[in-house]
C-alpha positions in Angstrom: -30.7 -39.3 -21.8 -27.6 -37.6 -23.1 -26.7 -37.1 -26.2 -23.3 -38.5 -27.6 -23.0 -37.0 -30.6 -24.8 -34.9 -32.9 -22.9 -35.3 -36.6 -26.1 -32.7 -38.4 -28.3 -30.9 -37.2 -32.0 -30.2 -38.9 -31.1 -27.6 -40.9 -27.6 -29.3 -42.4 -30.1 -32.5 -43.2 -32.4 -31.0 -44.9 -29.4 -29.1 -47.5 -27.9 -32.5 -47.7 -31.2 -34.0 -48.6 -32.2 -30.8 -51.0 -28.8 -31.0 -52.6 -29.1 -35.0 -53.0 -32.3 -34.0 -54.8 -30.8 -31.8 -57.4 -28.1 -33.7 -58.1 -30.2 -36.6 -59.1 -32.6 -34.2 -61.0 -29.5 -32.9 -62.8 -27.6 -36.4 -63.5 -31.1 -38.2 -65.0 -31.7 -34.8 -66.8 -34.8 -34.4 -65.4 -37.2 -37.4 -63.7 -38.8 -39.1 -66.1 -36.7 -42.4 -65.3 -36.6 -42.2 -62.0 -37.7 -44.1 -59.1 -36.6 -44.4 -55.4 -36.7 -47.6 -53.0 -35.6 -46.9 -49.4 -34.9 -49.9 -47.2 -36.8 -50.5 -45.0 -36.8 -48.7 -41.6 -34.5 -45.4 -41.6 -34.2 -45.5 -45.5 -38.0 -45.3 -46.5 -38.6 -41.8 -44.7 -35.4 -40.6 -46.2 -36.4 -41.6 -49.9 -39.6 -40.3 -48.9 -38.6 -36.7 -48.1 -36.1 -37.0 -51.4 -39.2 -37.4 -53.1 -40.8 -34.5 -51.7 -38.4 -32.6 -52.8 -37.9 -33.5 -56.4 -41.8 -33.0 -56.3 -40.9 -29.0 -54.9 -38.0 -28.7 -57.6 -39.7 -30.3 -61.1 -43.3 -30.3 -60.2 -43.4 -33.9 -60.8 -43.9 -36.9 -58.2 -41.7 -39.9 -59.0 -42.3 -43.1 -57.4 -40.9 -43.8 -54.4 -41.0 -47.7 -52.7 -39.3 -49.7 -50.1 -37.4 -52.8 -49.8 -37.1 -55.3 -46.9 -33.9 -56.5 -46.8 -34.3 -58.4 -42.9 -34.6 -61.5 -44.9 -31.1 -61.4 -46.6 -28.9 -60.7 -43.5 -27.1 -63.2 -41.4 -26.9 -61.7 -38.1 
């Protein structure tokens, strides 16, 4: 199979994802308010890894849930 296009690689997801992670650390001033919801099929592992991260960066784990939103579309 070849590959169209490759926008990131591994390493330039995982900054984006480590820097999405302190910037909502820094903008909630801390996670104590926090929670994630990924939707449902690519956004669940993304909001899952987020978590992981704020878990690595303020030793706390916020909760972290998914939505299905297949219901709600019209296509």
């Amino acid at each position: 199979m070849r590959l169209k296009a490759q926008i990131m690689d591994e390493a330039a997801l995982n900054r984006a994802l480590m820097r999405i992670s302190h910037e909502i650390c820094e903008r909630n001033k801390g996670v104590e308010n926090v929670a994630l919801v990924g939707i449902l099929r690519r956004g669940k592992p993304i909001a899952a890894r987020i978590q992981a991260n704020i878990e690595k960066i303020e030793g706390q784990s916020v909760p972290c849930g998914s939505i299905d939103i297949s219901y709600y579309r019209d296509d």
